[in-house]
C-alpha positions as MATLAB code, in Angstrom:
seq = 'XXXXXXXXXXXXXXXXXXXXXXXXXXXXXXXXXXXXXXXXXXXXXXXXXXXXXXXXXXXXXXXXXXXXXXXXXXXXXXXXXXXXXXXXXXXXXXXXXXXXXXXXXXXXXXXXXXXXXXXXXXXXXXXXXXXXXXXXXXXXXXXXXXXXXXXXXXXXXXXXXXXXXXXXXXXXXXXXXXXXXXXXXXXXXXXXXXXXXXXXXXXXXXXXXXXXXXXXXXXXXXXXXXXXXXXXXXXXXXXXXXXXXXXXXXXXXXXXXXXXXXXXXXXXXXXXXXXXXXXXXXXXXXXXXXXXXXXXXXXXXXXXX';
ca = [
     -24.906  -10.765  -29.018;
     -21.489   -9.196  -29.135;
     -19.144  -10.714  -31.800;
     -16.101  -12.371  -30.976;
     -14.047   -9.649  -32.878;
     -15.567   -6.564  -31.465;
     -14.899   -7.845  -28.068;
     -11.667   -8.273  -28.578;
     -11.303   -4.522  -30.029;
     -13.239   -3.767  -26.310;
     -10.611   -5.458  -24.407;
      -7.618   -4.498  -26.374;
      -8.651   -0.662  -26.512;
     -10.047   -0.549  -23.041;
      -7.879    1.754  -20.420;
      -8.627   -0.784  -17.787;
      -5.501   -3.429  -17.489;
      -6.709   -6.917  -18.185;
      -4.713  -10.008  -17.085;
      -6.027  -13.519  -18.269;
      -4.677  -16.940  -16.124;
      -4.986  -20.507  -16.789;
      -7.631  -22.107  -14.377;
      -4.328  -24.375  -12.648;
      -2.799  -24.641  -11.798;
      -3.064  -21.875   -8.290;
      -0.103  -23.073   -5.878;
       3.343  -22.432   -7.158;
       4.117  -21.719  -10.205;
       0.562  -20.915  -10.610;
      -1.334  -18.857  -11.558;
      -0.120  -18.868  -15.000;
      -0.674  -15.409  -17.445;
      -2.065  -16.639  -20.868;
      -2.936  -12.744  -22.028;
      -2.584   -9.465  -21.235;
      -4.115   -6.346  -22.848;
      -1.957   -2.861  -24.039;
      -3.182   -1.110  -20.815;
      -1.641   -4.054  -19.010;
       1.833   -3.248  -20.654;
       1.246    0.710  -19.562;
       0.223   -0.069  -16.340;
       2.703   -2.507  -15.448;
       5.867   -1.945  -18.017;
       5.838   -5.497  -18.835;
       5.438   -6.651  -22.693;
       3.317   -9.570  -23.073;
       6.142  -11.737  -24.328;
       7.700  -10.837  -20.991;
       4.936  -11.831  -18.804;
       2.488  -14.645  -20.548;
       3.513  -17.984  -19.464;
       4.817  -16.636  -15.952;
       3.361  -16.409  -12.712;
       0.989  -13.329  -11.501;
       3.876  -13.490   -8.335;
       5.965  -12.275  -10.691;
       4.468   -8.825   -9.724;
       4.566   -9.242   -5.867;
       7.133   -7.197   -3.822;
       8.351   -7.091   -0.037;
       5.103   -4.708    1.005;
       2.441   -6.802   -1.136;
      -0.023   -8.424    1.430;
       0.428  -11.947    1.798;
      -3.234  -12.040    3.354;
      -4.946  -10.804    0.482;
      -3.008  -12.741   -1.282;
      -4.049  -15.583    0.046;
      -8.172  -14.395   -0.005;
      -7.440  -14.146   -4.257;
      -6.193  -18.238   -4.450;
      -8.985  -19.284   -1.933;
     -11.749  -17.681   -4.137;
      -9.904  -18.633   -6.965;
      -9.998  -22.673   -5.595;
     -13.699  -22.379   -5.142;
     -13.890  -20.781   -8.539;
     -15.556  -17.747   -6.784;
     -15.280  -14.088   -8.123;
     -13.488  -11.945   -5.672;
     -12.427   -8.004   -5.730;
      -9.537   -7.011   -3.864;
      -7.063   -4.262   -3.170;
      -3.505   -5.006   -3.450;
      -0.038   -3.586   -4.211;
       1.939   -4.869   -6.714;
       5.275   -3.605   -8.499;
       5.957   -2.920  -12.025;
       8.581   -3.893  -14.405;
      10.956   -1.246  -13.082;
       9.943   -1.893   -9.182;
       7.667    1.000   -8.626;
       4.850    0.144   -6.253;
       0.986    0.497   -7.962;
      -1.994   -0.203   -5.855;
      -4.379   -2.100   -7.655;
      -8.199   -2.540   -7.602;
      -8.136   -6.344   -8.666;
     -11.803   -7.761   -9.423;
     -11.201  -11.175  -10.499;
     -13.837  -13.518  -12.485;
     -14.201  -17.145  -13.456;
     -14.268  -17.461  -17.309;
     -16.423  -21.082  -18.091;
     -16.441  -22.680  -21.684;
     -19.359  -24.013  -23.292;
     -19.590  -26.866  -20.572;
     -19.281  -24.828  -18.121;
     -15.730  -25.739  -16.500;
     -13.647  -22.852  -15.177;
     -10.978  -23.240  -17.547;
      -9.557  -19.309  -16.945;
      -9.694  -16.278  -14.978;
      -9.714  -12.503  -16.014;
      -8.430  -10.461  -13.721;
      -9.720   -6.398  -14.565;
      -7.367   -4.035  -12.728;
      -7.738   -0.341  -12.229;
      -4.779    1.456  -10.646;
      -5.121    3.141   -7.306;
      -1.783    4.603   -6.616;
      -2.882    8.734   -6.983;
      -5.731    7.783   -4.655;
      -4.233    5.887   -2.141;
      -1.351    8.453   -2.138;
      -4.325   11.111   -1.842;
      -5.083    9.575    1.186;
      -2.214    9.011    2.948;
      -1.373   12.977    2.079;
      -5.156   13.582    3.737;
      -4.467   11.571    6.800;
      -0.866   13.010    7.337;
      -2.597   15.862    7.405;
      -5.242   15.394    9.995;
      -3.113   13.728   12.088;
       0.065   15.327   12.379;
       1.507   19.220   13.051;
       2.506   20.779    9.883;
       5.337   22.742   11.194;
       7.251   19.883   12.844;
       6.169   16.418   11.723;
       4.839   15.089   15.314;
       1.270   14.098   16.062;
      -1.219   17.295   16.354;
      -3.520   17.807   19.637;
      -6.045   15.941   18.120;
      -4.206   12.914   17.560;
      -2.326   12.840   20.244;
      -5.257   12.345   22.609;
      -6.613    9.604   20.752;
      -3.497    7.683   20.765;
      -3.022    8.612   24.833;
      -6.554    7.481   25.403;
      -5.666    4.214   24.302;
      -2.277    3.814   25.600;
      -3.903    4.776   29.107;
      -6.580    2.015   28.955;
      -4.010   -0.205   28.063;
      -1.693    0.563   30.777;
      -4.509    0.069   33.160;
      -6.247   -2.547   32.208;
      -3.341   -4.638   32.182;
      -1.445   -2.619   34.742;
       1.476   -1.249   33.013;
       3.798    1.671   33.722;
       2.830    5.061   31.656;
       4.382    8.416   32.074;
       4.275   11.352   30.177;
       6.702   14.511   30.126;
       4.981   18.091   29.010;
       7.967   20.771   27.659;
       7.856   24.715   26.855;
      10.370   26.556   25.327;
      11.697   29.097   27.987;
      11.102   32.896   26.703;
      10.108   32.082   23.504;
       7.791   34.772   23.450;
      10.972   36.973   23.525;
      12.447   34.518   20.841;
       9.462   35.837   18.281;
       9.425   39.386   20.141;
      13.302   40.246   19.146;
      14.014   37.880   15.909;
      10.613   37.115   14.536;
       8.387   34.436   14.168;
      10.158   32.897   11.459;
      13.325   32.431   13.809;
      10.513   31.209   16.585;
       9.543   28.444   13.839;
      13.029   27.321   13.477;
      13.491   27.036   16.978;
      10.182   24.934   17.457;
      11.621   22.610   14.558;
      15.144   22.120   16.061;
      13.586   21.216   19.358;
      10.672   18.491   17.381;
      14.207   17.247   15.687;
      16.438   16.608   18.516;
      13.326   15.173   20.778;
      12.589   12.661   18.208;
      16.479   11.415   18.381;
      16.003   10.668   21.899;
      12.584    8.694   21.274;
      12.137    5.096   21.570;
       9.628    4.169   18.844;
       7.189    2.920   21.285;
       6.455    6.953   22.877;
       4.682    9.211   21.400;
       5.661   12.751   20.971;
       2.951   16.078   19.690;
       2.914   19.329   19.394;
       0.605   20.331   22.136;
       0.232   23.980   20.974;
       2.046   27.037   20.258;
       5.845   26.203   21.572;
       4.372   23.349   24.020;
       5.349   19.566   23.349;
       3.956   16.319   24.804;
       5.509   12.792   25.743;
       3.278    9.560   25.948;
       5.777    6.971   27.228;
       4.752    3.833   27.700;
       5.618    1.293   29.880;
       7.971    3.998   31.485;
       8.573    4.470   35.059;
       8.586    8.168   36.603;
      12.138    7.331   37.189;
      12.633    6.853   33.617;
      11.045    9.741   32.131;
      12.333   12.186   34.504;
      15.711   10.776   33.110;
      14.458   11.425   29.662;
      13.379   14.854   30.584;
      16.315   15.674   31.878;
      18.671   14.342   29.019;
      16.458   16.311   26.961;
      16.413   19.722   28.770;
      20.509   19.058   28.724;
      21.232   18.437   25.290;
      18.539   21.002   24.456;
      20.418   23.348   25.892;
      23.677   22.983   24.063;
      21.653   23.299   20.637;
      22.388   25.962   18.543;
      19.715   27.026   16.095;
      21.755   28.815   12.962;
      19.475   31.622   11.496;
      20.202   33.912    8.221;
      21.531   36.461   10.058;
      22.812   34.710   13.730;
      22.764   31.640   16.157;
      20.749   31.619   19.115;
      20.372   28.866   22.207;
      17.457   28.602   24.258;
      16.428   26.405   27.132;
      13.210   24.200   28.205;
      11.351   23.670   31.665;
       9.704   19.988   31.758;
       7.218   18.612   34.006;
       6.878   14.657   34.381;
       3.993   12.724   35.920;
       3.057    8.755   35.787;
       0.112    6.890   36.448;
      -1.143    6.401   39.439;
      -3.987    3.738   40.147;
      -5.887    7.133   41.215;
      -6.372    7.518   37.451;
      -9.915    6.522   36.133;
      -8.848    9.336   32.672;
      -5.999    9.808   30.589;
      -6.763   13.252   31.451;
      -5.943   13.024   35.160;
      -2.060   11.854   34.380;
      -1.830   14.969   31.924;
      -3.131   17.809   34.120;
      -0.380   16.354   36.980;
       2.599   16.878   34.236;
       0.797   20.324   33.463;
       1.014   21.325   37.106;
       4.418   19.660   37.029;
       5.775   22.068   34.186;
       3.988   24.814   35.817;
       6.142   24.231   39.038;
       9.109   24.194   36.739;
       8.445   27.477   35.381;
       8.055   29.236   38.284;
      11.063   27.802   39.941;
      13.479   29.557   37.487;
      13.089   27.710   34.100;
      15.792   25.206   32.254;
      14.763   22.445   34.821;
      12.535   19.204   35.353;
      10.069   19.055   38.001;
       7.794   16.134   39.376;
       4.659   15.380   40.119;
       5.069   14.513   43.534;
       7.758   16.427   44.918;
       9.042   19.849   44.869;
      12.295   18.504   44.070;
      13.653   20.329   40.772;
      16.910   19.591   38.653;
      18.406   22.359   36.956;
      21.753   23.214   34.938;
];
């Protein structure tokens, strides 16, 4: 068996932070820190004559998760082990995500008198992830949601909207020309231009709608609980103050102009697919009724400058 003194060179030279409580008491000002290994002090900036005799809360913030919080003190009643993940803050308020595997620690009679808490920190990874997930999810050029993504998050906003019957419109926009745009000033300028446009859209946004990328210097609206009425005014606010943007370059400024098309669900619609092809058609129409207007659905009726 392991002496007493070579654990305690284990614990004090592992890289793994270690964080010992009293067994109660759990509510308020509970639980209380009796020790606290070196990697503890790296990982969290705290000393130990900072931290033992105060409360692991000490450590929570405004994003740590009150429900996992709450999972720890119920395992911790029943003198159950429990591992979490959880995100705490350090001495100088940084946020560090945490894998937290707590244990009972018995003496001789076997009464829970403590609990070790072994933490590993998480932060590169979870960051790693997010960065991953950004990545799938999103256009790199402008920010918004990419094809992909976009058609997820419309699938479910669509069987939303009809399952509980609920306005949804959407509003498809192209760039007028912008083939010439990357013709006469180069596709850098053209990447600008798609950037300005993602930029002002987003202003206009409620945070409810969801805006992509659809491809090349094609965008898509998801508006939910939106009326055609009320996305047609969006589109046309939109190609307006699009319009009256001017895109600085290195060497010039330029303007340019959109054509939108703007369709709503119908109770037609069995597919997501069925309200998108409709503002497709709609933009389509746009196009070939001179550009820098919004056209519907439903009518021929256009609105230009």
């Amino acid at each position: 068996m392991i002496s007493t003194e070579l654990f305690q060179q284990l614990v004090q030279c592992t890289n793994d932070s270690i964080v010992v409580t009293l067994a109660t008491p759990l509510d308020p000002p509970g639980p209380i820190i009796s020790y606290v290994n070196p990697a503890f002090t790296t990982l969290s900036g705290y000393q130990p004559e900072e931290i033992i005799g105060k409360s692991t809360r000490l450590r929570h913030g405004p994003k740590t998760d009150l429900k996992t919080v709450a999972l720890v003190q119920t395992a911790m009643e029943a003198q159950q082990p429990i591992r979490v993940e959880l995100l705490c803050y350090s001495r100088t308020n940084e946020e560090t995500w945490l894998d937290i595997n707590i244990v009972p620690l018995r003496n001789t009679h076997g009464r829970v008198t403590h609990f070790a808490a072994i933490e590993r920190d998480l932060t590169a990874t979870k960051q790693l992830q997010q960065e991953l997930t950004l990545m799938a999810n999103t256009d790199p050029l402008t920010g918004l949601l990419n094809r992909r993504r976009f058609m997820e998050c419309a699938g479910t906003e669509f069987s939303r909207a009809q399952r509980y019957q609920r306005e949804l419109a959407m509003v498809m926009l192209d760039i007028d020309h912008f083939k010439n745009i990357n013709d006469a000033r180069g596709h850098l300028v053209g990447d600008q231009v798609i950037k300005a446009m993602a930029r002002h859209t987003q202003t206009l946004l409620r945070t409810s709608d969801w805006p992509a990328r659809w491809g090349g210097e094609e965008f898509a609206i998801l508006m939910p609980e939106t009326t055609l009425d009320g996305a047609t005014n969006l589109a046309e606010r939109l190609r307006a103050d699009l319009a009256t943007l001017t895109v600085k370059t290195a060497d010039e400024s330029l303007q340019f102009t959109v054509s939108a098309g703007v369709a709503a669900r119908t109770e037609n619609d069995h597919h997501f697919m069925a309200l998108m092809e409709r503002a497709d058609a709609a933009l389509y129409a746009a196009k070939h009724a001179g550009r820098n207007c919004v056209h519907l659905h439903d009518t021929r009726e256009t609105r230009a400058a």
